[in-house]
N, C-alpha and C positions, 0 to 999 in steps of 0.2 A: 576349862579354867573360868572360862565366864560363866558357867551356871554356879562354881561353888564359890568363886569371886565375889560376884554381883548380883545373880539374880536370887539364890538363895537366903543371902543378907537383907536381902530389902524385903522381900516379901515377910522373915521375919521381924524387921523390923517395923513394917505398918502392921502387924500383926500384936507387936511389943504394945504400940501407939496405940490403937484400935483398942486396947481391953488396959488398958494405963495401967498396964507393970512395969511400974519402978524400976522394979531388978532389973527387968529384961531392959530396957528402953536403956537403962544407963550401960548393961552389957552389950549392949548395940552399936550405942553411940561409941563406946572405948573403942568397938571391929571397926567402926567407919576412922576414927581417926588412925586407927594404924596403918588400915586398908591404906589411905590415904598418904601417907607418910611412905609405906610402902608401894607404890605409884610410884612418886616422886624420886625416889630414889633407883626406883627400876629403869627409869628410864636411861638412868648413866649406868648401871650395871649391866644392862643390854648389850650396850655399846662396846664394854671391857670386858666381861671374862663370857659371854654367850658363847665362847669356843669352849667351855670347860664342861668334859662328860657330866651327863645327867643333869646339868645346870636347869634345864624345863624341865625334870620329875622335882630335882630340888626348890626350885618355886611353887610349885605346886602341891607339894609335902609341908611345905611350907605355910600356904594358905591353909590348908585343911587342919594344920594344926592350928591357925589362929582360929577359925573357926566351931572346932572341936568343944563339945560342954563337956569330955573329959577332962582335958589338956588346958582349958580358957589359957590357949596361947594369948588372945591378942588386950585381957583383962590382965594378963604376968605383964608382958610388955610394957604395958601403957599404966600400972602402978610403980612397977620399975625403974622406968626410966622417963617417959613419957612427961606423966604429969609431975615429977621431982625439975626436970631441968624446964617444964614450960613455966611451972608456977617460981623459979629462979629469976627466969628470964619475961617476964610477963609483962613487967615495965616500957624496958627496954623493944619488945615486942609492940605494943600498944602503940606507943610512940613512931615507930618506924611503921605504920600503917596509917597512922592520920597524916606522918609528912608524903607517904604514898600515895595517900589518896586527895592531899592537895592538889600535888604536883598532876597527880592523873586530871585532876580538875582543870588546870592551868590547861593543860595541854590539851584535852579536850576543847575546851572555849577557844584557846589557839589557830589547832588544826579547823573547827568549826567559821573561825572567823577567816581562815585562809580558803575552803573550801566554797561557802561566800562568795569570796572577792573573785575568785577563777569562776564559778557556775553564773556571778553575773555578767565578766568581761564575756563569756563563751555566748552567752544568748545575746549580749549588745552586738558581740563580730557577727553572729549568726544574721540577726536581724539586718545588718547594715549591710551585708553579703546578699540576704534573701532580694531587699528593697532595691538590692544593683542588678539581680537578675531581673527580677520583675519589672524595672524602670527598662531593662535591657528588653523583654519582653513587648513591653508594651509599644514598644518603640518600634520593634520589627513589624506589627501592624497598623503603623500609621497609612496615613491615608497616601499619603506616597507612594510606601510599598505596594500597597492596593492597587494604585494605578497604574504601577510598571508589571501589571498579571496582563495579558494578551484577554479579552472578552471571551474567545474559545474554549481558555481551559478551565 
C-alpha cells in the first residue's frame, strides 16, 4: 500500500516538476489532494467498518484505481466533486483558517509565555536549593568541624 500510495506518486510527481509538465504536475497535484482527503477520512473508516470482508483489498483497489492513467480515478473525483464543493465553499473556507491560524497564534504566545514563567520559577527554586546546599556544604567544613577530627586520622 505504501509503495503504490506514496512512493510511487511522488516519485512521479518530482518527475512531473522536474521536466514542467503541466498535464502531468496538475494530474498529480488532483492524486495528492484526494490521496489526502482520503487519509483523512480513513482514519474514521478504520475505526468503523475494518471488520467488513475484503475492506484492505477494497482500499487498496481503490488506490490503484486512483492511480491508474487508464481509469484517472482520482482527476474523475476531484472534477466531480472535489473542486465544485471546494470552489462553493472557498470563502467560507478561507475564512475559517485565518481565524485558525490567529487563535493558533494566541495560543502559541500564551502557552510560550506560560512556559517562561515555569522554566524561570524552576531555575530561581533550583538555584536557591543549589545555594542552600552549598552554604550547607560549606559549612560542614568549617574550621570547627576541622578541629573536632582527632590529628591521627
Amino acid at each position: 500500500r505504501l509503495l503504490f500510495g506514496m512512493l510511487y506518486p511522488a516519485y512521479a510527481s518530482y518527475k512531473a516538476v522536474k521536466s514542467k509538465n503541466i498535464r502531468e504536475y496538475v494530474r498529480w497535484m488532483m492524486y495528492w489532494i484526494i490521496f489526502a482527503l482520503f487519509m483523512a477520512t480513513e482514519t474514521f473508516t478504520d475505526l468503523l467498518i475494518s471488520w467488513f470482508p475484503f475492506y484492505y483489498e477494497i482500499k487498496m483497489a481503490f488506490v490503484i484505481w486512483l492511480l491508474s492513467p487508464y481509469t484517472r480515478g482520482a482527476s474523475l473525483l476531484y472534477r466531480k466533486f472535489v473542486h465544485p464543493t471546494l470552489s462553493r465553499r472557498e470563502k467560507e473556507i478561507d475564512a475559517y483558517i485565518i481565524r485558525a491560524r490567529e487563535h493558533s497564534y494566541e495560543t502559541v504566545v500564551r502557552f510560550g509565555k506560560r512556559g517562561l514563567n515555569i522554566a524561570a520559577t524552576a531555575a530561581v527554586q533550583a538555584a536557591t536549593k543549589s545555594q542552600g546546599v552549598l552554604v550547607g556544604r560549606l559549612r560542614s567544613f568549617s574550621m570547627q568541624d576541622l578541629r573536632s577530627i582527632p590529628d591521627d586520622a
